[in-house]
PyMOL CGO cylinders between C-alpha atoms (Angstrom):
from pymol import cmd
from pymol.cgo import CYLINDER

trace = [
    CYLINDER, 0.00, 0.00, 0.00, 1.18, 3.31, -0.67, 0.3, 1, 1, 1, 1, 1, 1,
    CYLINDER, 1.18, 3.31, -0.67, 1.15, 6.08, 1.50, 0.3, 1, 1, 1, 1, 1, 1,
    CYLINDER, 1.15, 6.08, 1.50, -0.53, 9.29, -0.57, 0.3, 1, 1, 1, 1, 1, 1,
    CYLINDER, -0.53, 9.29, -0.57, -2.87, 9.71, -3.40, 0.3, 1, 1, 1, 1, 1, 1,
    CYLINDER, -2.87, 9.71, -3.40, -3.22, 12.90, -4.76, 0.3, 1, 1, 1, 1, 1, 1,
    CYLINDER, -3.22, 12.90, -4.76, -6.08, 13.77, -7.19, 0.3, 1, 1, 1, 1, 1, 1,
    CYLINDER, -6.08, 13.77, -7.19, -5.44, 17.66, -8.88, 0.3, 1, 1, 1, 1, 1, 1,
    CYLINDER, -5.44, 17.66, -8.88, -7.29, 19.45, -11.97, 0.3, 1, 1, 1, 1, 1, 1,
    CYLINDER, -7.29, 19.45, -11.97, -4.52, 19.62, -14.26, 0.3, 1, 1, 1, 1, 1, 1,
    CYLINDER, -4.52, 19.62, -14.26, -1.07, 19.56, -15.81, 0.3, 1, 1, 1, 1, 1, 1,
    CYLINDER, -1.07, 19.56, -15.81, 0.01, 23.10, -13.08, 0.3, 1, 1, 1, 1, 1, 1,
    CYLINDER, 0.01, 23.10, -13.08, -1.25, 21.69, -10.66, 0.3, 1, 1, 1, 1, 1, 1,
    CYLINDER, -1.25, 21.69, -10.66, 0.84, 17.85, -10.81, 0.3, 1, 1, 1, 1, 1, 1,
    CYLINDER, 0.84, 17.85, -10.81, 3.90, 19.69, -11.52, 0.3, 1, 1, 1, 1, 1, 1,
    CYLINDER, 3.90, 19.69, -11.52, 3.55, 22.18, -8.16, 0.3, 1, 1, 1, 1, 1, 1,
    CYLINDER, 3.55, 22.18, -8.16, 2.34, 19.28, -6.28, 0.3, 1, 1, 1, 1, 1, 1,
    CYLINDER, 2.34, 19.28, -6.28, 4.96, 16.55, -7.53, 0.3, 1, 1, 1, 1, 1, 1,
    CYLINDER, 4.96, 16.55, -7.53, 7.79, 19.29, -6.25, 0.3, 1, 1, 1, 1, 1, 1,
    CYLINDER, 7.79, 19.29, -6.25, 6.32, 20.20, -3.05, 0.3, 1, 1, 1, 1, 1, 1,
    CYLINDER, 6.32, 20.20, -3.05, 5.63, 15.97, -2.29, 0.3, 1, 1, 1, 1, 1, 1,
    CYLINDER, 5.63, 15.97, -2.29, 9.59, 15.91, -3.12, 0.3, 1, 1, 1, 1, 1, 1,
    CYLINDER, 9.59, 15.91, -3.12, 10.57, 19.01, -1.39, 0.3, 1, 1, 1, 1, 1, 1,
    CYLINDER, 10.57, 19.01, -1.39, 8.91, 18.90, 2.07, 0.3, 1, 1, 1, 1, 1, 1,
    CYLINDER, 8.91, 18.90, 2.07, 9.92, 15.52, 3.37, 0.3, 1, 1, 1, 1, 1, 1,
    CYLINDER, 9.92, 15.52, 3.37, 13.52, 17.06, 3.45, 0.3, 1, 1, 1, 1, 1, 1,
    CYLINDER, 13.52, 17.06, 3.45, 12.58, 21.10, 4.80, 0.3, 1, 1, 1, 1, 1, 1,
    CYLINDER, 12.58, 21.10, 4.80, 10.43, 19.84, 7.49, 0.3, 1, 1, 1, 1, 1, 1,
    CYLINDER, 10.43, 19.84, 7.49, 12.50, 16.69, 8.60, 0.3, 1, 1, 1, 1, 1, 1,
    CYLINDER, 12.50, 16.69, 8.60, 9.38, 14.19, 7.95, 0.3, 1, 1, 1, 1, 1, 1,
    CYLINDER, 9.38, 14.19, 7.95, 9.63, 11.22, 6.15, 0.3, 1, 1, 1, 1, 1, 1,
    CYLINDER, 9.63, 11.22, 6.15, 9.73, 10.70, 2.17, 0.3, 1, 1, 1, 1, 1, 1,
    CYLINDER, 9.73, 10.70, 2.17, 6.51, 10.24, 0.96, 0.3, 1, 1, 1, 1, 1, 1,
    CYLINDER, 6.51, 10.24, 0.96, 5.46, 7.17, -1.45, 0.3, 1, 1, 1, 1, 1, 1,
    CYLINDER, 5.46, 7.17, -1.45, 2.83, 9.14, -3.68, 0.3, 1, 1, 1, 1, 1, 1,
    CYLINDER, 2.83, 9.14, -3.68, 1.01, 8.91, -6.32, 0.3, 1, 1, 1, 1, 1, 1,
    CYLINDER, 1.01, 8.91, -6.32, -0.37, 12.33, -8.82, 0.3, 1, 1, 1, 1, 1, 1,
    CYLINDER, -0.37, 12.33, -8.82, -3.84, 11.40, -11.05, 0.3, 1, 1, 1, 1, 1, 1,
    CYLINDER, -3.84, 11.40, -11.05, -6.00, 14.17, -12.88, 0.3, 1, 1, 1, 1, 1, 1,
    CYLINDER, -6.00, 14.17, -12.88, -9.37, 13.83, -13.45, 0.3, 1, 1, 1, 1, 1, 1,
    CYLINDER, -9.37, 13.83, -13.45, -10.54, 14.73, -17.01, 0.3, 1, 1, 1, 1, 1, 1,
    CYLINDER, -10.54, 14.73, -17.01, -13.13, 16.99, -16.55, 0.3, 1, 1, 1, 1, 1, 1,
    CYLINDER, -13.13, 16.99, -16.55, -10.51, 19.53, -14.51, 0.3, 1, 1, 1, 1, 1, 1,
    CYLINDER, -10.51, 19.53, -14.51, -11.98, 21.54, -11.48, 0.3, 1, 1, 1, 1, 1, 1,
    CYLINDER, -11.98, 21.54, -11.48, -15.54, 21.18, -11.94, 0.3, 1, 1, 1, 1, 1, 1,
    CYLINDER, -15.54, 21.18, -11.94, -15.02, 17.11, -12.19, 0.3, 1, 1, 1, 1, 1, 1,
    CYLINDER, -15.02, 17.11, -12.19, -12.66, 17.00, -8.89, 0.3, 1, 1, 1, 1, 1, 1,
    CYLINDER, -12.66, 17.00, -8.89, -15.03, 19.38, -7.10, 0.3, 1, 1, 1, 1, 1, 1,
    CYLINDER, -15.03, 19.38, -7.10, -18.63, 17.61, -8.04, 0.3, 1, 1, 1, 1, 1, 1,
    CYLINDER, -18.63, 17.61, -8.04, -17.38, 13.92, -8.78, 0.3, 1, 1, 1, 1, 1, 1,
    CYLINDER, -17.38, 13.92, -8.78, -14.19, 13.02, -6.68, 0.3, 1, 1, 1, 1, 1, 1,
    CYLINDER, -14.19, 13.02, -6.68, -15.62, 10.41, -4.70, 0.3, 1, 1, 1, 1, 1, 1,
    CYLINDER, -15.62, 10.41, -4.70, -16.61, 8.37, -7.61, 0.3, 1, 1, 1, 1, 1, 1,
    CYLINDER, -16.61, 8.37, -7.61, -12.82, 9.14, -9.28, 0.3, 1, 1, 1, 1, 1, 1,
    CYLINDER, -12.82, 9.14, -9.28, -11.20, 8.01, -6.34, 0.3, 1, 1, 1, 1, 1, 1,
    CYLINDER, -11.20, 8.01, -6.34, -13.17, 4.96, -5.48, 0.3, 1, 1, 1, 1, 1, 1,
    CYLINDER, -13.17, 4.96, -5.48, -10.83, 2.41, -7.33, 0.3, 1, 1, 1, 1, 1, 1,
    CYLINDER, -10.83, 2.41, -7.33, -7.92, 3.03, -5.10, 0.3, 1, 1, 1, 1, 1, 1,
    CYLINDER, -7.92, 3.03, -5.10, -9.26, 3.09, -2.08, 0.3, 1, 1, 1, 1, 1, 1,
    CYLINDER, -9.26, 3.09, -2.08, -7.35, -0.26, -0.64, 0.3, 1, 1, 1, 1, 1, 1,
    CYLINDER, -7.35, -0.26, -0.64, -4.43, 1.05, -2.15, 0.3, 1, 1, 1, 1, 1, 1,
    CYLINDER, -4.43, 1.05, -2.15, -3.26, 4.17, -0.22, 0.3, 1, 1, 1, 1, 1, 1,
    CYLINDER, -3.26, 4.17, -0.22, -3.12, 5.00, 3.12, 0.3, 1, 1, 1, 1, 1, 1,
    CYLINDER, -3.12, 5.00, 3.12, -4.29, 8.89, 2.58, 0.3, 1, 1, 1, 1, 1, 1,
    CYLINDER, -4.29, 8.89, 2.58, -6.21, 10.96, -0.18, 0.3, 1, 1, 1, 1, 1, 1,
    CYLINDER, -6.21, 10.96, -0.18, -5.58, 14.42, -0.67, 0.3, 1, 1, 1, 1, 1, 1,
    CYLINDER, -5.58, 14.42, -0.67, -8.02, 16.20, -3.09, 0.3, 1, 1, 1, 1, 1, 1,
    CYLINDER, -8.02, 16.20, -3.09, -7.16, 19.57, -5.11, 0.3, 1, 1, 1, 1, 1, 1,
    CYLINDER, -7.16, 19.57, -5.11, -8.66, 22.06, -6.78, 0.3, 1, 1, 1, 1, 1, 1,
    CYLINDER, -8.66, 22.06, -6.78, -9.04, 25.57, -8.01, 0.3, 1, 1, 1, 1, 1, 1,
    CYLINDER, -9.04, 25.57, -8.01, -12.50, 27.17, -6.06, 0.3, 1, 1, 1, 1, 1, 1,
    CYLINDER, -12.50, 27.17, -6.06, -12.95, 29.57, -8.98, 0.3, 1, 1, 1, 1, 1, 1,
    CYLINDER, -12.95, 29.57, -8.98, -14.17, 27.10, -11.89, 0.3, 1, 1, 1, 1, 1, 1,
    CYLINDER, -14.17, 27.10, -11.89, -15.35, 24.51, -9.62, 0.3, 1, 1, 1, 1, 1, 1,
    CYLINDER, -15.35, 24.51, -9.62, -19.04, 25.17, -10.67, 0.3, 1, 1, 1, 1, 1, 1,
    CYLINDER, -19.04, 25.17, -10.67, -19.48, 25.81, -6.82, 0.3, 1, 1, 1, 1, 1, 1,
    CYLINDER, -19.48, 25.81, -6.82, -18.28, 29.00, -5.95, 0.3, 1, 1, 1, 1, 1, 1,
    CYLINDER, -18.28, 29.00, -5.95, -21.78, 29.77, -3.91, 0.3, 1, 1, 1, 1, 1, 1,
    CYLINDER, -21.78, 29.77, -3.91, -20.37, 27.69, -1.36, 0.3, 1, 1, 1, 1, 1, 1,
    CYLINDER, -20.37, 27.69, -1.36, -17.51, 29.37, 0.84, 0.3, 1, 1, 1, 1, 1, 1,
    CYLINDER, -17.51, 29.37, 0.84, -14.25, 27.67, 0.67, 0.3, 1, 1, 1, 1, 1, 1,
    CYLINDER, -14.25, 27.67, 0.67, -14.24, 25.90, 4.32, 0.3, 1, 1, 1, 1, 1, 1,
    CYLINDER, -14.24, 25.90, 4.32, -18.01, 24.40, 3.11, 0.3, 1, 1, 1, 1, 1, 1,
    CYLINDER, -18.01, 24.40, 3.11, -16.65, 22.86, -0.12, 0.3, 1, 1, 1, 1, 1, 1,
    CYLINDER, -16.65, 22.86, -0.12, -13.69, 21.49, 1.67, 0.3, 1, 1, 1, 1, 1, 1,
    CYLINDER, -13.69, 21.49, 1.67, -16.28, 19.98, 4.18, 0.3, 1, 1, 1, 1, 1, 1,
    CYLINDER, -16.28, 19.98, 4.18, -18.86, 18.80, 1.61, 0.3, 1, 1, 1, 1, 1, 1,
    CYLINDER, -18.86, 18.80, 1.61, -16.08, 16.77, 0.20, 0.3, 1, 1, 1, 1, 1, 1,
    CYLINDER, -16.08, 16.77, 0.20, -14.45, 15.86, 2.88, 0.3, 1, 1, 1, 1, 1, 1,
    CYLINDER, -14.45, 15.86, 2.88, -17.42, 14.40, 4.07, 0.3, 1, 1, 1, 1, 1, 1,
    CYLINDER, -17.42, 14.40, 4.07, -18.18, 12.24, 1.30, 0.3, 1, 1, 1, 1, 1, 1,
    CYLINDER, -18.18, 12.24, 1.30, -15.27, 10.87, 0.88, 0.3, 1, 1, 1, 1, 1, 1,
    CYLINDER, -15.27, 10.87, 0.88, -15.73, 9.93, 4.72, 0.3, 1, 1, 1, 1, 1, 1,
    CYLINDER, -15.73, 9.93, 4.72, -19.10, 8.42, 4.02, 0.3, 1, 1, 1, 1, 1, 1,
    CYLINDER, -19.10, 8.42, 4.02, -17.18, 6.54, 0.99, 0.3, 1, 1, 1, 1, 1, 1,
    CYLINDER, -17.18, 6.54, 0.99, -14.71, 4.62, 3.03, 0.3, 1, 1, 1, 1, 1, 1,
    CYLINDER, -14.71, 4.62, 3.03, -11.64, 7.66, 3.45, 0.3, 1, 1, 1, 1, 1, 1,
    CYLINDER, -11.64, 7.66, 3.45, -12.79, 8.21, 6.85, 0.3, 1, 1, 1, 1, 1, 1,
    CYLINDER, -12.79, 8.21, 6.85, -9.44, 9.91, 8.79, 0.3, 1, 1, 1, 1, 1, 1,
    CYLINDER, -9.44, 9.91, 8.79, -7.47, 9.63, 5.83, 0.3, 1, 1, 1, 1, 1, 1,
    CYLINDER, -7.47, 9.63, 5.83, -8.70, 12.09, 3.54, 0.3, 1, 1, 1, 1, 1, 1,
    CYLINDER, -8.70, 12.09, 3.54, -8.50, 16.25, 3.15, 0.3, 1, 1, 1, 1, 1, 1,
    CYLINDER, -8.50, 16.25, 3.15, -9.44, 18.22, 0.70, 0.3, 1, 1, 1, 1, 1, 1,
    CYLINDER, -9.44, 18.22, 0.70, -7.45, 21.64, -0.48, 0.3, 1, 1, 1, 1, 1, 1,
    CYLINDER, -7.45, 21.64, -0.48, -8.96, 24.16, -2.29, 0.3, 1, 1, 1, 1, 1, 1,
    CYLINDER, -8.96, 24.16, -2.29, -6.98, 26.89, -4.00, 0.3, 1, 1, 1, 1, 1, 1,
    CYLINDER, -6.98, 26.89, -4.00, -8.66, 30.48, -3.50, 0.3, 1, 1, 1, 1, 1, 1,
    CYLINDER, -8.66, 30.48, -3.50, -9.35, 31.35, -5.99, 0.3, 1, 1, 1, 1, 1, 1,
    CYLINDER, -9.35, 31.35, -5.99, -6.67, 30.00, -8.30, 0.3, 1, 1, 1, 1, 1, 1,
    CYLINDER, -6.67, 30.00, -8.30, -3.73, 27.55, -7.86, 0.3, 1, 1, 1, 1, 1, 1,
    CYLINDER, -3.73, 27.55, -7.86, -1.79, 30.77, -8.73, 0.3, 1, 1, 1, 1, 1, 1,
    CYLINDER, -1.79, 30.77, -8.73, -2.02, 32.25, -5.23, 0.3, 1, 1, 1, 1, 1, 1,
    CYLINDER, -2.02, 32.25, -5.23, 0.59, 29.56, -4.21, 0.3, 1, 1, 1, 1, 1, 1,
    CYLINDER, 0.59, 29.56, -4.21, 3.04, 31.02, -7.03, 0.3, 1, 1, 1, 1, 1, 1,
    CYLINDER, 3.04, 31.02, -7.03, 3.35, 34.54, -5.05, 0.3, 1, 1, 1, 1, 1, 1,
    CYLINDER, 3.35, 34.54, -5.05, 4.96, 33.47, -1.84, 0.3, 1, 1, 1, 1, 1, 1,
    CYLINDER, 4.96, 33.47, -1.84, 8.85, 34.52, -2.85, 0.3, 1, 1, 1, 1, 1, 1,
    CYLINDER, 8.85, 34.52, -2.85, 9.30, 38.14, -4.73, 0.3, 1, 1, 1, 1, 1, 1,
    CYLINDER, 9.30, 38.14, -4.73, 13.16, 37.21, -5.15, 0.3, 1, 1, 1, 1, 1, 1,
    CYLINDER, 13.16, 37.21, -5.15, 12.11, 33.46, -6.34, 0.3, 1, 1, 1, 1, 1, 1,
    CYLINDER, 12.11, 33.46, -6.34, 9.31, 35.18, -9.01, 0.3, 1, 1, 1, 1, 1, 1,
    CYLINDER, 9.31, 35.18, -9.01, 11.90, 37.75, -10.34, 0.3, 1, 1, 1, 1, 1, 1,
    CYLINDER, 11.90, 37.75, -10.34, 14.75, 34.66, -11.22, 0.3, 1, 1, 1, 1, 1, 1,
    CYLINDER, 14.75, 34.66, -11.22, 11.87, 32.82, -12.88, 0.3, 1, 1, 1, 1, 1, 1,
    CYLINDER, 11.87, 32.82, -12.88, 10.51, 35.25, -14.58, 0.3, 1, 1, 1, 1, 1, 1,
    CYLINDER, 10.51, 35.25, -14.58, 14.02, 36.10, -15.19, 0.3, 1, 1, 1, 1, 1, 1,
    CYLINDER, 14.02, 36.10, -15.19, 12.40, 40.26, -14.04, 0.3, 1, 1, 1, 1, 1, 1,
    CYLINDER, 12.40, 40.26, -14.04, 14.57, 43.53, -14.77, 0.3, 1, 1, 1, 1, 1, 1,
    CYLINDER, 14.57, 43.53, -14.77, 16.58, 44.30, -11.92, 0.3, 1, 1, 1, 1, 1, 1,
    CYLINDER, 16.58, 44.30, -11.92, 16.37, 46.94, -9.80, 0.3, 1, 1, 1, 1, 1, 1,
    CYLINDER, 16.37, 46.94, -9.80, 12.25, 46.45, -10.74, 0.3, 1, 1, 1, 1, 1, 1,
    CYLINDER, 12.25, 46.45, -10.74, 9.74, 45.25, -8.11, 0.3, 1, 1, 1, 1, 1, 1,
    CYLINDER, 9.74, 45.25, -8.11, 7.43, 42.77, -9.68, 0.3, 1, 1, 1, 1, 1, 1,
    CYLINDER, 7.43, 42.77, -9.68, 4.74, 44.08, -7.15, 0.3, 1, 1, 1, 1, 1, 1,
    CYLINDER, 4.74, 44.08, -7.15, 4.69, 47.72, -7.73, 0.3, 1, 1, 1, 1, 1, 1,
    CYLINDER, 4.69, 47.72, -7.73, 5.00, 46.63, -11.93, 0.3, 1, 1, 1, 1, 1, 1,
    CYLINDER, 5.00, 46.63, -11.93, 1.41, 44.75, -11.08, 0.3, 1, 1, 1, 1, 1, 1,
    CYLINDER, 1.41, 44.75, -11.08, -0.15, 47.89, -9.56, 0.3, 1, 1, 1, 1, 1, 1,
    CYLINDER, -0.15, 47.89, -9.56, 0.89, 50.38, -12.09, 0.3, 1, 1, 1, 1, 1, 1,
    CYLINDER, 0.89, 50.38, -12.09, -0.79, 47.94, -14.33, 0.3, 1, 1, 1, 1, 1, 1,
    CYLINDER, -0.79, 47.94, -14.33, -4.17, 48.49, -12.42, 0.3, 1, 1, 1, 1, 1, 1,
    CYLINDER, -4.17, 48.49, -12.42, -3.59, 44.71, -10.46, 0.3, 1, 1, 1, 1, 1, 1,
    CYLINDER, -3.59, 44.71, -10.46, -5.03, 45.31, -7.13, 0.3, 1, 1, 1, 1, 1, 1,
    CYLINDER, -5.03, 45.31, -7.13, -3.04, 43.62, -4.24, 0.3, 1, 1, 1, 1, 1, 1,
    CYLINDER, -3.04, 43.62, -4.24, -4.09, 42.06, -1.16, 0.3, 1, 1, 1, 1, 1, 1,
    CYLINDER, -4.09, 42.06, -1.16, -1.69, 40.80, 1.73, 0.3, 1, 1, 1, 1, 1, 1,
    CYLINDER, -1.69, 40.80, 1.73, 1.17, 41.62, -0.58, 0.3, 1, 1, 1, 1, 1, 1,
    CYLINDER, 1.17, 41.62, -0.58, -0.11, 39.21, -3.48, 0.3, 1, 1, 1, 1, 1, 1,
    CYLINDER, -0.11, 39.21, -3.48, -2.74, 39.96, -6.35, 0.3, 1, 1, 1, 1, 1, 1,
    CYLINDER, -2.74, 39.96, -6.35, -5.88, 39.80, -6.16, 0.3, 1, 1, 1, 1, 1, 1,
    CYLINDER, -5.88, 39.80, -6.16, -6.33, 38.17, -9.44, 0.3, 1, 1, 1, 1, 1, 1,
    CYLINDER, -6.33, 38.17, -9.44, -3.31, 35.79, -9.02, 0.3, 1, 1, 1, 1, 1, 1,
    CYLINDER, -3.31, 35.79, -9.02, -3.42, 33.94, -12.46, 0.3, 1, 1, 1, 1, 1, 1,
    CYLINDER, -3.42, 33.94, -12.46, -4.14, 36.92, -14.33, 0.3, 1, 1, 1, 1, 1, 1,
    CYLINDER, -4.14, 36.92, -14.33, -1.37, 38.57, -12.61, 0.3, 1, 1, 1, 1, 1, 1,
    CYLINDER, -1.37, 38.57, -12.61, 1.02, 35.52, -13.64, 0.3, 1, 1, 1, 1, 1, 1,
    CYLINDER, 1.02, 35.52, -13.64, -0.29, 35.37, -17.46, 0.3, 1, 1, 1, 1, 1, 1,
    CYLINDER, -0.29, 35.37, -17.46, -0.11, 39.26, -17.70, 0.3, 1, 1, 1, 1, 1, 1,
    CYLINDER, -0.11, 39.26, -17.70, 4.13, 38.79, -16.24, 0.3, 1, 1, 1, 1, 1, 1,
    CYLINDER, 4.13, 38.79, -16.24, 4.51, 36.25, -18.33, 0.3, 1, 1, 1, 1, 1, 1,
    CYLINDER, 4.51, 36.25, -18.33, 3.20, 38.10, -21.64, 0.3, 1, 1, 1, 1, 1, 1,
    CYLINDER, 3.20, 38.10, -21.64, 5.53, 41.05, -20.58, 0.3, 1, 1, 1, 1, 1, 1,
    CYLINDER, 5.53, 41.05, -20.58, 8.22, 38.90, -20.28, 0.3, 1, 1, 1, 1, 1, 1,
    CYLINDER, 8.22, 38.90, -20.28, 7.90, 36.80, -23.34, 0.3, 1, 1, 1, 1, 1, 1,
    CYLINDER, 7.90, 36.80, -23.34, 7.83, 33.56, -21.54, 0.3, 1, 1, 1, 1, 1, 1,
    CYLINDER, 7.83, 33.56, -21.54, 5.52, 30.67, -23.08, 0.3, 1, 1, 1, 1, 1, 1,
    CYLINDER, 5.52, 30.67, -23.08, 3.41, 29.53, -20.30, 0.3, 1, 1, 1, 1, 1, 1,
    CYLINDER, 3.41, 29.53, -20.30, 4.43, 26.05, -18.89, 0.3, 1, 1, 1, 1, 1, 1,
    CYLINDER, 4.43, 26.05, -18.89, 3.36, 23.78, -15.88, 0.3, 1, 1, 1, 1, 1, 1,
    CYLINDER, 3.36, 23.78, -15.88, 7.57, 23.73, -15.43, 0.3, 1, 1, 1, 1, 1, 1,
    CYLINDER, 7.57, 23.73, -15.43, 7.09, 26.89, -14.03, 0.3, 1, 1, 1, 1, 1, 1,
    CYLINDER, 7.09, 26.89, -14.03, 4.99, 25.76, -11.33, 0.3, 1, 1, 1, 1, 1, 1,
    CYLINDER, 4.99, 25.76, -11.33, 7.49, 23.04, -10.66, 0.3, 1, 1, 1, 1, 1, 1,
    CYLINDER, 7.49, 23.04, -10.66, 10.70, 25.52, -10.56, 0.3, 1, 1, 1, 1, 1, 1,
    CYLINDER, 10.70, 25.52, -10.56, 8.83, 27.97, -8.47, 0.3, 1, 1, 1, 1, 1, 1,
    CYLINDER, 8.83, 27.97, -8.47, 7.86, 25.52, -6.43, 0.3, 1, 1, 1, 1, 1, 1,
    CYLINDER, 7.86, 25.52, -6.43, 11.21, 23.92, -5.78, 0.3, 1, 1, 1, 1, 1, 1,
    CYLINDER, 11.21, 23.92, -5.78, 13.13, 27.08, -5.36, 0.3, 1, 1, 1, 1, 1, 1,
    CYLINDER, 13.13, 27.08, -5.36, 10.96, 29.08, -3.06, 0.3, 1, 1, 1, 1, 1, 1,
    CYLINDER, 10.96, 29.08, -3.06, 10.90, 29.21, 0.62, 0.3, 1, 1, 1, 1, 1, 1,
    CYLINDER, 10.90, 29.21, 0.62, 7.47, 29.08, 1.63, 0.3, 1, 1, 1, 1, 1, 1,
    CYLINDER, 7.47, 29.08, 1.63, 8.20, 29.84, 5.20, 0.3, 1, 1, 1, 1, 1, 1,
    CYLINDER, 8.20, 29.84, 5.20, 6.20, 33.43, 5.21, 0.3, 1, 1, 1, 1, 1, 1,
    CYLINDER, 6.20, 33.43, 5.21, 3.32, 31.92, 2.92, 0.3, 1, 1, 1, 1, 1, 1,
    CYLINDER, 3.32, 31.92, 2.92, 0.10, 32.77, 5.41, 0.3, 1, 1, 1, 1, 1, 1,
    CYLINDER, 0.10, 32.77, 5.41, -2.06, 31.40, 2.61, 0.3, 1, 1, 1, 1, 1, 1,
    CYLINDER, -2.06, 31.40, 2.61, -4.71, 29.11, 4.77, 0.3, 1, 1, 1, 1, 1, 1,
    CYLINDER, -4.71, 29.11, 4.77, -5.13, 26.46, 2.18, 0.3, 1, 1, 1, 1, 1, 1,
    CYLINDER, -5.13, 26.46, 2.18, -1.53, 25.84, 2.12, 0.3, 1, 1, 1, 1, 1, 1,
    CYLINDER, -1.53, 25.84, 2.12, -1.01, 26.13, 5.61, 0.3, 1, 1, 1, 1, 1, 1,
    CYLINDER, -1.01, 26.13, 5.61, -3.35, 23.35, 5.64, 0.3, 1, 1, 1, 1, 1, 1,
    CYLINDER, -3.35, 23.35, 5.64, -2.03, 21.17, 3.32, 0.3, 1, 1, 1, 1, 1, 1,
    CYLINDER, -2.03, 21.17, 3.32, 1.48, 21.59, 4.71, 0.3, 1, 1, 1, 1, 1, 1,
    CYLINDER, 1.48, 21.59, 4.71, -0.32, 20.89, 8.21, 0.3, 1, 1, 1, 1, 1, 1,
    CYLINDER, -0.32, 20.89, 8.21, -1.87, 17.74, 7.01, 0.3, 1, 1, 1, 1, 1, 1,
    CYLINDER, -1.87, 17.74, 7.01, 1.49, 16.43, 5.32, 0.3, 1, 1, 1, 1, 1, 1,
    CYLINDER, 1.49, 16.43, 5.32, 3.95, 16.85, 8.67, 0.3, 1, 1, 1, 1, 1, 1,
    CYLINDER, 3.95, 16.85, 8.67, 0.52, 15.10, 10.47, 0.3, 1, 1, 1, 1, 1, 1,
    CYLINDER, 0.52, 15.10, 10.47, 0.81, 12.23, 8.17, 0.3, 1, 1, 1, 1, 1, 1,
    CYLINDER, 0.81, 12.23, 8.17, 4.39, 11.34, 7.65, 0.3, 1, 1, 1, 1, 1, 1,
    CYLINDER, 4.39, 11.34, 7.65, 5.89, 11.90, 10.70, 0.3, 1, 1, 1, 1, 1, 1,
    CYLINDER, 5.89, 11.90, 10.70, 9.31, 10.04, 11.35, 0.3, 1, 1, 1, 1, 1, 1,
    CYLINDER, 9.31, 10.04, 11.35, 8.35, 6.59, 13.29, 0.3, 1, 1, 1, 1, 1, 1,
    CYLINDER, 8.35, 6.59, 13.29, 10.94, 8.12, 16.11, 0.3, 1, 1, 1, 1, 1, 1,
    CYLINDER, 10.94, 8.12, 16.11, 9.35, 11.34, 16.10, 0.3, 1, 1, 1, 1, 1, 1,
    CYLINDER, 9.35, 11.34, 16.10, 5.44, 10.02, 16.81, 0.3, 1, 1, 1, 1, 1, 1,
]
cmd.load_cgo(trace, "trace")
């Protein structure tokens, strides 16, 4: 049995989550993870409204299930994010994941993750020197909250187009890998980096 199943919404999101699975175990002193990535076809909408169905075939073959997705897109943005967590959550209880499943929802993009590091953005995006990507969003009428945009993926696209840089889940990954997330206040990663020290905790350590 392995230890992790992950179920995401698309290519971004397997590449940011394959490099954080790799990363962590070694930051945070816990021990390597044996995981597995899957996408569901049908991207956020199909993780948000059908995951317990997806999931059902590997239930006897992984010790935990962590389920990801973007809340903008998800065909249930009425709900807040802490009730879609829940309502998922939930079922996947009800469905045989009972204390071995969570459910992360990015608010409201998996972009909000990507601006944790200024320094880490700027060698990416490979940014002028001596130019602060921040104050480049505002004069471009980007609204900022808690030091990061308020539109976070079309705040990456827009740095990207300005930059000339194809778009490419390998960004995800290299931001992902190079970044200290030690400042990120962000509560859906706060809870997924919560929920991954919880789980794989060195055998000496428990």
């Amino acid at each position: 049995m392995k230890d992790l199943l992950v179920l995401v919404a698309d290519q971004d999101a397997e590449f940011l989550m394959k490099s954080l699975l790799d990363k962590i175990p070694v930051v945070e002193s816990i021990r390597v993870i044996d995981y597995e990535i899957i996408r569901h076809p049908d991207h956020d909408s199909g993780v948000a409204t059908h995951a317990v169905e997806f999931v059902r075939p590997y239930i006897n073959d992984y010790k935990f299930l962590m389920v990801t997705f973007d809340h903008e897109g998800s065909g249930k943005e009425s709900s807040s994010q802490v009730q879609l967590e829940s309502i998922v959550e939930d079922g996947l209880k009800r469905n045989g994941w009972q204390n071995r499943n969570v459910c992360i929802t990015f608010k409201p993009e998996l972009e909000s993750w990507l601006w944790v590091n200024r320094q880490q953005l700027h060698d990416v995006l490979d940014w002028p020197s001596g130019h602060n990507i921040y104050e480049w969003l505002q004069l471009n009428g980007y609204c900022l909250q808690n030091y990061k945009p308020v539109r976070p993926k079309e705040a990456f696209e827009a740095a990207l187009k300005k930059q000339n840089i194809p778009r490419s889940s390998s960004l995800f990954s290299k931001l992902a890998q190079q970044a200290s997330y030690q400042q990120c206040t962000d509560s859906s990663f706060r809870k997924f980096l919560t929920t991954i020290k919880l789980w794989f905790v060195r055998k000496d350590d428990a």
